[in-house]
NUPA-581260 format. One record per residue (C-alpha): residue in three letters; y, x, z. Coordinates in Angstrom, 1 decimal, always signed. Layout:
residues N
 kolgu     py     px     pz
   Ala      Y      X      Z
...
***
This chain:
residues 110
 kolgu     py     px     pz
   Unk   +0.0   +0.0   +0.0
   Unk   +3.3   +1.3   -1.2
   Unk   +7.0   +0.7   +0.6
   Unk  +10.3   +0.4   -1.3
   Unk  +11.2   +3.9   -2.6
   Unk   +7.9   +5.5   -2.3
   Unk   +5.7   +6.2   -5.6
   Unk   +2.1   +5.2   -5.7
   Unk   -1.1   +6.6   -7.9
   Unk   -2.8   +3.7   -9.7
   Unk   -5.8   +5.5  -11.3
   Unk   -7.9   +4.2  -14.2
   Unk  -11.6   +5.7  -13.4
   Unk  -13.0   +8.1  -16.5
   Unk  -15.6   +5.4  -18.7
   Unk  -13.1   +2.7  -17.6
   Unk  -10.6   +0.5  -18.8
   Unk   -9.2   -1.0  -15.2
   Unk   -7.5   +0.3  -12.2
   Unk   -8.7   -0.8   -8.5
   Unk   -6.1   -3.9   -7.6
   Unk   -3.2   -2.0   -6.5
   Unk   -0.6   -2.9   -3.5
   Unk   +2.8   -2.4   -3.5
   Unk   +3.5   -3.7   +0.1
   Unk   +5.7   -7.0   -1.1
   Unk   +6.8   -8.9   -3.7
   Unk   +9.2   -7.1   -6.1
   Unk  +11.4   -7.8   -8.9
   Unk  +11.2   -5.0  -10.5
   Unk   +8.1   -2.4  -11.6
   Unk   +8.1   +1.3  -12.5
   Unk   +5.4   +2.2  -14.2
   Unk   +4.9   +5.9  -15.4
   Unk   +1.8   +5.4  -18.2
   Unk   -0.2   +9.5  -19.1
   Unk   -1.3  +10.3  -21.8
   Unk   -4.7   +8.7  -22.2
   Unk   -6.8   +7.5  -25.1
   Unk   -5.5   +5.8  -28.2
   Unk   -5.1   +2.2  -26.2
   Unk   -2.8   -0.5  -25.1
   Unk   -1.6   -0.6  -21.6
   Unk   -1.2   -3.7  -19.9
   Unk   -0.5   -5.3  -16.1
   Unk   -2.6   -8.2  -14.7
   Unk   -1.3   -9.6  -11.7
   Unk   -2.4  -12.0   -9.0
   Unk   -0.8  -13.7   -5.6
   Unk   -3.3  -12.5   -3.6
   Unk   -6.0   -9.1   -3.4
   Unk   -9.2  -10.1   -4.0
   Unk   -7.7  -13.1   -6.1
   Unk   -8.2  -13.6  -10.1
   Unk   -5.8  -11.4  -12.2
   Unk   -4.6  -12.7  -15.5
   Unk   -2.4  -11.2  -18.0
   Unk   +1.8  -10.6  -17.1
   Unk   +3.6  -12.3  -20.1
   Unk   +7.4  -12.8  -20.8
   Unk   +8.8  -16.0  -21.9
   Unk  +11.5  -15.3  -25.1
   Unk  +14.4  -17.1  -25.2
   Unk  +12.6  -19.4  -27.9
   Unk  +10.1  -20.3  -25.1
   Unk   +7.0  -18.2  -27.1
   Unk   +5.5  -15.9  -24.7
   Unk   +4.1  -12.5  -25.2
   Unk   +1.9  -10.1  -22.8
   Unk   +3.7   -7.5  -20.8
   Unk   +1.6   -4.6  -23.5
   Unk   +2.9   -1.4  -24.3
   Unk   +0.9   +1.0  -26.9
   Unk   +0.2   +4.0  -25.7
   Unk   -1.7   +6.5  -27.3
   Unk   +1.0   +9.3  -26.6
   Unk   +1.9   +8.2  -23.1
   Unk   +4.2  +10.5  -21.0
   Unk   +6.9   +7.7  -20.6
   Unk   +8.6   +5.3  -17.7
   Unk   +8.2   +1.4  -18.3
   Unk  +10.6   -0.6  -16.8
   Unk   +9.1   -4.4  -16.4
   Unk  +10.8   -7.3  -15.0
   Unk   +7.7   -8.5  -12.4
   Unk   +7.7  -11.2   -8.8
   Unk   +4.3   -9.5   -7.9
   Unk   +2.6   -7.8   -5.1
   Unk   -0.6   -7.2   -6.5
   Unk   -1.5   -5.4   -9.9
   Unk   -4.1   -4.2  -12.1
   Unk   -3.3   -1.4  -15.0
   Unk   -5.6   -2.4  -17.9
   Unk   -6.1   -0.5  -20.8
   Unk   -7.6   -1.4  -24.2
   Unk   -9.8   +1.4  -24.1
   Unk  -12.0   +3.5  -22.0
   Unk  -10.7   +6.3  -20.8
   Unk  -13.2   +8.6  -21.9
   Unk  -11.6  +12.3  -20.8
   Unk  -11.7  +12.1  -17.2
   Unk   -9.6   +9.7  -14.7
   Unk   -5.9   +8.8  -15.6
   Unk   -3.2   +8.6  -13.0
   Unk   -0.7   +5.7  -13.9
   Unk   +2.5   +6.2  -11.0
   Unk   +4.4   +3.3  -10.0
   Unk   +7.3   +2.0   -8.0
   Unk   +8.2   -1.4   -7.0
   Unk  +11.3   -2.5   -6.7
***
């Protein structure tokens, strides 16, 4: 469990393609999310109101009213993604394994 202004690992096992459910110690607006390089895949966040509850997909409502996923591609990685959020729990999910060894993901709620 993370506080506000403290960084916290989120890893996504080697073989896998999901992080453990990660905490960040309350509900924040606001997610930092520092993605590594890892395999040529998509990088997602699944949310959920409680721990051991169902995580589904974090999606953004246009100003149309379509929605999209909260996805970034990220094959290079090595970036920070800023995303608007309202979560305490998380899940990083990538559309891949990760197939050369464990990738750390940081974060920071905010």
């Amino acid at each position: 469990m993370a506080t506000i202004g403290e960084w916290l690992d989120v890893v996504v096992a080697d073989e896998a393609t999901t992080s453990a459910a990660a905490d960040l110690g309350g509900v924040r607006g606001t997610l930092l999310l520092y993605v590594p390089t890892i395999d040529s895949a998509t990088v997602a966040i699944y949310v959920s109101t409680a721990a051991a509850g169902t995580y589904a997909p974090l999606k953004l409502t246009n100003v149309d009213g379509t929605e999209e996923p909260i996805l970034a591609d990220a094959s290079v990685g090595g970036y920070y993604w800023r995303i608007p959020f309202g979560f305490q729990y998380f899940k990083v999910v990538c559309g891949a394994a990760q197939t050369n060894g464990p990738r750390t993901f940081k974060v920071w709620g905010l």
